[in-house]
GUZALUM-138918 format. One record per residue (C-alpha): y negated, x negated, z. Coordinates in pm, whole numbers, plus 50000, padded with zeros to 5 digits. Each point is the difference from the previous one (the first is absolute). Layout:
N
YXZ/...
# end
This chain:
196
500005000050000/496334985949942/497394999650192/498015030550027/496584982550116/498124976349731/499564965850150/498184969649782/503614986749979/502185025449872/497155018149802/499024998049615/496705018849912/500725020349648/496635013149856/501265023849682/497485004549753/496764998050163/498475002049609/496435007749944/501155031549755/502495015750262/497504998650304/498515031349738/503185020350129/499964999050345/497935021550162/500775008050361/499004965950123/496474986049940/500044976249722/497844973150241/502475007450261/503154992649805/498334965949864/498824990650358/503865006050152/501384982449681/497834968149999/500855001450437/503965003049916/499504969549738/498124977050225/502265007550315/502734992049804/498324965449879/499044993950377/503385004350120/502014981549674/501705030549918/501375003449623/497875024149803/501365016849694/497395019249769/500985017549722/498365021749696/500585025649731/499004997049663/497144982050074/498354996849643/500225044850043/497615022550166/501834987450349/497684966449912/500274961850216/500495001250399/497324999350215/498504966149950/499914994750402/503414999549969/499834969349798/497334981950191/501985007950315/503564991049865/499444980349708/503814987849971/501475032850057/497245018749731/501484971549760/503235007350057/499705033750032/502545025749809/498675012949704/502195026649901/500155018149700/499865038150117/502945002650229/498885030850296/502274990550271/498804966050033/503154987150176/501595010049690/498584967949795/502624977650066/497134972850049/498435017350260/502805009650192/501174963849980/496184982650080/500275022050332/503584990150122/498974963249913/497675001450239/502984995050207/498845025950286/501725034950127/496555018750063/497715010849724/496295011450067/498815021449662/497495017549885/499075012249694/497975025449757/500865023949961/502555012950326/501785024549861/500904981249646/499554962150082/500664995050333/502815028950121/502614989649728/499984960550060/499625004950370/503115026050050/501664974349754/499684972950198/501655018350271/503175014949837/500564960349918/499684991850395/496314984750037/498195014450322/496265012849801/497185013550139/497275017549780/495954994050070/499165036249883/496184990950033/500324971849776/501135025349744/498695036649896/501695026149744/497995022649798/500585026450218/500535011250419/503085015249860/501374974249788/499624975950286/501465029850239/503124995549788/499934961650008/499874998050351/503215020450047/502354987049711/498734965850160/501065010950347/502845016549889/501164972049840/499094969250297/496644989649943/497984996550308/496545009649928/496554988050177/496714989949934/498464967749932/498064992450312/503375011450193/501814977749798/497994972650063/500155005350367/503954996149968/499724967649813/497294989450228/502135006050348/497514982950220/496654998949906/499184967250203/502864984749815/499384977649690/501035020749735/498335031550232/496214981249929/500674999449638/501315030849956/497255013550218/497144982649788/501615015949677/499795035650206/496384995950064/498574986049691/502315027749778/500605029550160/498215002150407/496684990349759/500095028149730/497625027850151/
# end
């Protein structure tokens, strides 16, 4: 059995395509908000040398680049990142699915826009095959309260623990007097505590 709780070492952040043209479709989460919990879940992950796998969707399409934070945050993971072709259930690209178990961790951290289409499939996925996941739901947003209604469920139903972004930073942090705490709590302030 793995873990249930996300720790720095048994975690792999997996941001799914976080793409300029998608952010259009989700609609139940401020746009600033989701970039301001996405660039946090990037940089805690760089603090705390966890693997970070990005990965798009017909990128040259109307779903257009990732958010260029992403790159200036992670610039070997945006390189690397998995461009794939069309594929919906992203853990159906056999390079995605293999770029996340290479990380060589039990515990995936995703997020992705939008819930119901980009981040429920890969996420309940990732499950069925044994990984422990746990979905950032504000780091996300479908185009509707109902679609992400329905997300939230089938994710449930199928494993996923669900939380927030501060929350889950507050799990990765454990103690905020601790090294990795300070960091973690500097990246909560400037990205998220700031945002009025």
């Amino acid at each position: 059995m793995t873990s249930r709780k996300p720790t720095a070492t048994n975690a792999a952040m997996i941001l799914i395509d976080h793409q300029i043209g998608t952010m259009n479709f989700a609609k139940t989460v401020d746009h600033g908000e989701i970039e301001a919990n996405t660039r946090a879940l990037a940089r805690t992950a760089t603090a705390l040398g966890m693997p970070i796998v990005l990965t798009s969707s017909m990128e040259d399409h109307q779903q257009g680049p990732l958010l260029p934070a992403l790159e200036s945050i992670a610039p070997d993971a945006f390189a690397a990142r998995v461009k794939r072709p069309g594929v919906v259930n992203a853990w159906d690209d056999p390079a995605f699915a293999d770029a996340c178990r290479k990380t060589g961790r039990t515990h995936f951290i995703m997020a992705g826009i939008t819930t119901d289409v980009c981040l429920a499939p890969p996420a309940i996925s990732a499950c069925a095959e044994g990984f422990s996941v746990t979905g950032v739901v504000d780091a996300s947003g479908s185009p509707s309260p109902l679609a992400d209604e329905m997300a939230f469920r089938k994710m449930e139903r199928g494993g996923v623990e669900l939380t927030t972004t501060t929350a889950l930073l507050s799990v990765l942090a454990g103690n905020w007097a601790s090294a990795d705490g300070q960091k973690i709590l500097q990246i909560l302030g400037e990205e998220i505590l700031s945002r009025g």
